[in-house]
C-alpha positions as CSV (number, residue, x, y, z in Angstrom):
1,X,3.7,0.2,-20.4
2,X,4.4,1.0,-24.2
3,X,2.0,3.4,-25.0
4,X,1.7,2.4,-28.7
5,X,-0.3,-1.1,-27.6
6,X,-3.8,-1.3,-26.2
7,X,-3.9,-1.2,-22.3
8,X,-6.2,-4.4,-21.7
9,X,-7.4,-5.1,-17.6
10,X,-7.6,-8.8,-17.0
11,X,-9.8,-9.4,-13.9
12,X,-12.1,-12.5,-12.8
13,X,-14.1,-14.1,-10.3
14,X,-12.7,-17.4,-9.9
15,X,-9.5,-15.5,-8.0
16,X,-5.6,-14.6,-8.7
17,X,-4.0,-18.1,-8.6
18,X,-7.0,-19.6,-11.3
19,X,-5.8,-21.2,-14.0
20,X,-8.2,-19.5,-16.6
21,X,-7.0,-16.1,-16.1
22,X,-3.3,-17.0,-16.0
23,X,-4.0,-18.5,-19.8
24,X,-6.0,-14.9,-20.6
25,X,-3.3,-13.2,-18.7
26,X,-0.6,-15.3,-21.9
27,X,-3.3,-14.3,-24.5
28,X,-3.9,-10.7,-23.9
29,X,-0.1,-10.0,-23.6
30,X,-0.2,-11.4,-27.5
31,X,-1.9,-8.1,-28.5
32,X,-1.4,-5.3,-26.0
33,X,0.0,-4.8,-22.8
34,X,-1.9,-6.2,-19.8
35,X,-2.3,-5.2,-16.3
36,X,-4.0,-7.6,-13.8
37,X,-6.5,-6.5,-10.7
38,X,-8.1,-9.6,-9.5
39,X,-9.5,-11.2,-6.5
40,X,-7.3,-12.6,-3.7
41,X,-10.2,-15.7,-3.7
42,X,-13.1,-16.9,-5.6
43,X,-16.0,-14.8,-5.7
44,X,-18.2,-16.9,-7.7
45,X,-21.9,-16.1,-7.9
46,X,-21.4,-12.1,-6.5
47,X,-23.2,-11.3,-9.4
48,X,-22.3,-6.8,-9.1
49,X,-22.1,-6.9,-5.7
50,X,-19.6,-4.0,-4.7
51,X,-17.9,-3.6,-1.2
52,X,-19.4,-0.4,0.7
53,X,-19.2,-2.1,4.9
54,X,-15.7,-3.4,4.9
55,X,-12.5,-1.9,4.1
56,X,-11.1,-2.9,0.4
57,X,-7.5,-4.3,0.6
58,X,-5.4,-3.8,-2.4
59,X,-1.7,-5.7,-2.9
60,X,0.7,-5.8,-5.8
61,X,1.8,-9.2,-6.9
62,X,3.9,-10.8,-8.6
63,X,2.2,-13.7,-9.7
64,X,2.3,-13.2,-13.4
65,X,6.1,-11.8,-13.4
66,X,6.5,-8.7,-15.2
67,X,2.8,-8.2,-15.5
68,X,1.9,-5.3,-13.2
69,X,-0.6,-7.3,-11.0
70,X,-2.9,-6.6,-8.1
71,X,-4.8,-9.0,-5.8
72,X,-7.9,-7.6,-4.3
73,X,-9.9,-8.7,-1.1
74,X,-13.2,-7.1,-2.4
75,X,-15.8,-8.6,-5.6
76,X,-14.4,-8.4,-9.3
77,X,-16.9,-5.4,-9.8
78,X,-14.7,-3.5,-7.5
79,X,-11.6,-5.0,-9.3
80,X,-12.5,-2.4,-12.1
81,X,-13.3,0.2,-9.6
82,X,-10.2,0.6,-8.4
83,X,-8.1,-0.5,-11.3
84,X,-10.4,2.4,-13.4
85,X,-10.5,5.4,-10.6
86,X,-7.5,4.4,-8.2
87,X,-4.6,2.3,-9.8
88,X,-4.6,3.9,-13.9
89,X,-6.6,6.9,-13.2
90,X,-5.5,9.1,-15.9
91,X,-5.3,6.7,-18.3
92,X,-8.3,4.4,-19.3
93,X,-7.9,0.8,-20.5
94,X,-9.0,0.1,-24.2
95,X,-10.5,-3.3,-23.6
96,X,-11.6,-5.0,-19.8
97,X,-11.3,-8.6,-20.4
98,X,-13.1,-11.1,-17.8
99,X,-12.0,-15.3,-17.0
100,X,-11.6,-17.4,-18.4
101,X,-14.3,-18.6,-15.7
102,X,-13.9,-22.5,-14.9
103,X,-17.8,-22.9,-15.4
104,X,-20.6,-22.0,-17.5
105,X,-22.6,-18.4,-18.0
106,X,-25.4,-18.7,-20.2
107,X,-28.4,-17.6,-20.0
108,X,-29.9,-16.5,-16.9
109,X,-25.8,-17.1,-15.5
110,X,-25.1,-13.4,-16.7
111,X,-27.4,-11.7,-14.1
112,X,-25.4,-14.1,-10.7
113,X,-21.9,-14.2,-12.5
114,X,-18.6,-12.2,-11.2
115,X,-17.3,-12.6,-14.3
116,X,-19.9,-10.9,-16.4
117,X,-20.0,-8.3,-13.6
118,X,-16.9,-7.3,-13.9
119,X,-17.3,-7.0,-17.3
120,X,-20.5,-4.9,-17.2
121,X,-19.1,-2.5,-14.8
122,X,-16.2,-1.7,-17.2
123,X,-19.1,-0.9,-20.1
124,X,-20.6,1.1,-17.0
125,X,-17.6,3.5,-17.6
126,X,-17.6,3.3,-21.1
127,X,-15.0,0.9,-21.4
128,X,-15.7,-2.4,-24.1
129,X,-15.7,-5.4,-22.0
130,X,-15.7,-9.5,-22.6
131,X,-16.5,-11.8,-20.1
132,X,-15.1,-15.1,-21.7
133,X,-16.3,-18.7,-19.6
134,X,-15.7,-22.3,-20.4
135,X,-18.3,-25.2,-19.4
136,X,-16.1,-27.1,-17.9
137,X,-16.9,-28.5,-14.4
138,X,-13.9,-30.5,-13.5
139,X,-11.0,-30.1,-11.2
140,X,-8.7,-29.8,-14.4
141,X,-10.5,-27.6,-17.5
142,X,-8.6,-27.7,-20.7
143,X,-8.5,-24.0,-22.6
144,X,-6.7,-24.6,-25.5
145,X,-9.4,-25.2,-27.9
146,X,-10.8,-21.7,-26.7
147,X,-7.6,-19.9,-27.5
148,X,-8.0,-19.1,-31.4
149,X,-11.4,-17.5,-30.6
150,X,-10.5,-15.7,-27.9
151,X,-7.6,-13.9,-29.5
152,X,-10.0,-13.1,-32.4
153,X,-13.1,-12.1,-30.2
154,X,-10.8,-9.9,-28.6
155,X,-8.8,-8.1,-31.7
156,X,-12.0,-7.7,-33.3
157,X,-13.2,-5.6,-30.4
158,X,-9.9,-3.7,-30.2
159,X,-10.3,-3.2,-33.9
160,X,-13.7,-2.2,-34.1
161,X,-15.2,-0.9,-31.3
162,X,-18.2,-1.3,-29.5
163,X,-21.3,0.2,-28.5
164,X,-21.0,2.5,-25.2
165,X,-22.7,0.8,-22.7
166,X,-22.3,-3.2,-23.6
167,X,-20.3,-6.6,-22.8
168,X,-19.9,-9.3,-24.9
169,X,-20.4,-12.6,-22.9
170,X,-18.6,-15.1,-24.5
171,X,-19.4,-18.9,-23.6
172,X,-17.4,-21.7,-25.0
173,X,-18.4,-25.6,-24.5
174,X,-15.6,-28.3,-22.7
175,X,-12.9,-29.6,-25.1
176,X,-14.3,-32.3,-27.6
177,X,-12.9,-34.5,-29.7
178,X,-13.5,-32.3,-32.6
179,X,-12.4,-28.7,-32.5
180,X,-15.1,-25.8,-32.6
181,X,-17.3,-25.4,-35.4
182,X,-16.9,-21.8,-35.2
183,X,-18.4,-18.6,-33.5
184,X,-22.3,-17.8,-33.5
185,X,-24.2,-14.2,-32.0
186,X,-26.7,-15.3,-30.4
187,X,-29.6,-14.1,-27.7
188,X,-29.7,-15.2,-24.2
189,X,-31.7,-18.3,-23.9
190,X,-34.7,-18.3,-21.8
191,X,-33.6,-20.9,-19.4
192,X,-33.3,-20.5,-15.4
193,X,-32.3,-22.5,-11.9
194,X,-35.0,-24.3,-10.4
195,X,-34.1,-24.2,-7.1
196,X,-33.9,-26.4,-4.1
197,X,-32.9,-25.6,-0.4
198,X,-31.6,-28.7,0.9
199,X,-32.1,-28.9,4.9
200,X,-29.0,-30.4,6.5
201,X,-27.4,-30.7,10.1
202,X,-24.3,-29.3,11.4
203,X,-22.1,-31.9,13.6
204,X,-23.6,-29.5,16.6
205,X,-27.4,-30.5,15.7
206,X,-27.8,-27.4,14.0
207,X,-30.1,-26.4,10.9
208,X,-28.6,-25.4,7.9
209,X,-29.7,-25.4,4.2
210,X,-27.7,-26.0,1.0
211,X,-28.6,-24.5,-2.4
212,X,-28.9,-26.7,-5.0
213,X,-31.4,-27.7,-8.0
214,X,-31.9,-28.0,-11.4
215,X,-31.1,-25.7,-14.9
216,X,-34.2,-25.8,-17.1
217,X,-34.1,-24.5,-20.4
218,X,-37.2,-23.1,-21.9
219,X,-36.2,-22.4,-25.7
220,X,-35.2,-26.4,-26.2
221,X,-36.2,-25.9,-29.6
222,X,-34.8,-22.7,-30.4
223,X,-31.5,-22.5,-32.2
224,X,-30.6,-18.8,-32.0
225,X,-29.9,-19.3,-28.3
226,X,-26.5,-19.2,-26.3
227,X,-27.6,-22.4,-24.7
228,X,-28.2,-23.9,-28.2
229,X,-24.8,-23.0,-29.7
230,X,-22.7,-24.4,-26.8
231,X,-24.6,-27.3,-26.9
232,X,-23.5,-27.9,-30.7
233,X,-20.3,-26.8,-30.1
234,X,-20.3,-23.2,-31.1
235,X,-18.6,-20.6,-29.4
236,X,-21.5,-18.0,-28.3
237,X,-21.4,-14.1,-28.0
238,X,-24.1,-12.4,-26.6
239,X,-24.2,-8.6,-26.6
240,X,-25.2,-7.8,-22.7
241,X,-26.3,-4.2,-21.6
242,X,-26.6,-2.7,-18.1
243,X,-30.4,-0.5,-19.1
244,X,-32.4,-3.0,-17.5
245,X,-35.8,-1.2,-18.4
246,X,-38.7,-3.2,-19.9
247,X,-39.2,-0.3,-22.3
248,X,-42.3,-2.6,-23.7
249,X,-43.8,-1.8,-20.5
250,X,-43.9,1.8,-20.5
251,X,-47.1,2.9,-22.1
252,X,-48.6,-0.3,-20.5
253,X,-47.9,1.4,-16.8
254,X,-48.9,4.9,-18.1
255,X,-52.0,3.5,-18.9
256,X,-52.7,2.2,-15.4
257,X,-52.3,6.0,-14.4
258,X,-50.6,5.5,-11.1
């Protein structure tokens, strides 16, 4: 790898062969030189689930030509793991990049998503990570519109750094007929997954249950929101940390003197 470019790890959740990261795969080679660790199948909704009761099986491909590329049977959180501490390991990457996922992460998304996990256990080691996802649910997304700001989400970072410890997640909405309107910062909506266990039989008589339900957003009227941008065709970035402490509730619990 040409030492004067950026080193820049492409990983995902939605697995090797997914069209989203071979177009991040064609971006990222735009601006630095790119080394793939991926899953060998989707592991949507791991959230940072890591693999300590099974062995990890790691295999070079070849799947992206001269990229050097390796398929991965554990989560994309180990992805980084082993890209970070067993396949570079004297040489860190300047910039983790995550997706494209073929699917939305807004919102409460970030805490269940592979994607964003990956990208979060890159900021875990210090490195600046972007999850990037698209809210498209069909068999066939369309990426193109998302290119532009991809590329300049991405130089930016390379550019000008980030603070130790954070992701971007980066949502975009499906293709429209008009292009993006352009890229807002925003917070993480207060929104979540009402859920439903659906109660179904196997062919053998046998009780299982599928998860589904319903996404309910509770800042409808806010407009500093990722939900809110996507929905008006804005390209979101919300800054994401790993410090999950309610620091607001700190002198609260002192005062309860446990």
């Amino acid at each position: 790898m040409a030492e004067h470019k950026p080193l820049i790890l492409v990983t995902n959740d939605d697995g090797i062969t997914a069209p989203g990261i071979r177009t991040l795969v064609e971006l990222m080679q735009q601006i630095g030189s790119v080394m793939v660790v991926a899953p060998n199948s989707p592991q949507s909704g791991m959230g940072h689930a890591i693999t300590i009761a099974d062995p990890l099986r790691l295999y070079p491909s070849e799947i992206f030509g001269d990229v050097p590329s390796y398929e991965c049977s554990g989560t994309p959180a180990d992805c980084v793991k082993l890209a970070k501490h067993h396949i570079l390991k004297d040489r860190t990457p300047d910039l983790v990049v995550s997706g494209i996922n073929h699917g939305s992460n807004t919102s409460i998304s970030v805490l269940y998503s592979g994607t964003m996990s990956a990208a979060i256990e890159a900021a875990i080691e210090g490195i600046p990570a972007i999850g990037f996802s698209l809210g498209d649910f069909t068999r066939h997304p369309d990426f193109t519109h998302a290119h532009e700001h991809i590329l300049t989400i991405a130089r930016t970072v390379l550019e000008r750094g980030m603070q130790r410890g954070t992701a971007l997640n980066v949502n975009f909405p499906s293709r429209a007929a008009e292009p993006l309107k352009g890229i807002r910062i925003c917070r993480q909506a207060n929104a979540k997954w009402q859920e439903v266990f659906e109660e179904r039989r196997d062919p053998n008589g046998r009780r299982y249950f599928w998860l589904a339900g319903e996404f309910v957003n509770f800042d409808t009227h806010a407009e500093d929101t990722d939900e809110y941008a996507v929905s008006q065709n804005y390209t979101s970035v919300v800054p994401c940390q790993y410090d999950l402490t309610a620091y607001g509730m700190i002198d609260t619990l002192k005062d309860w003197k446990l």
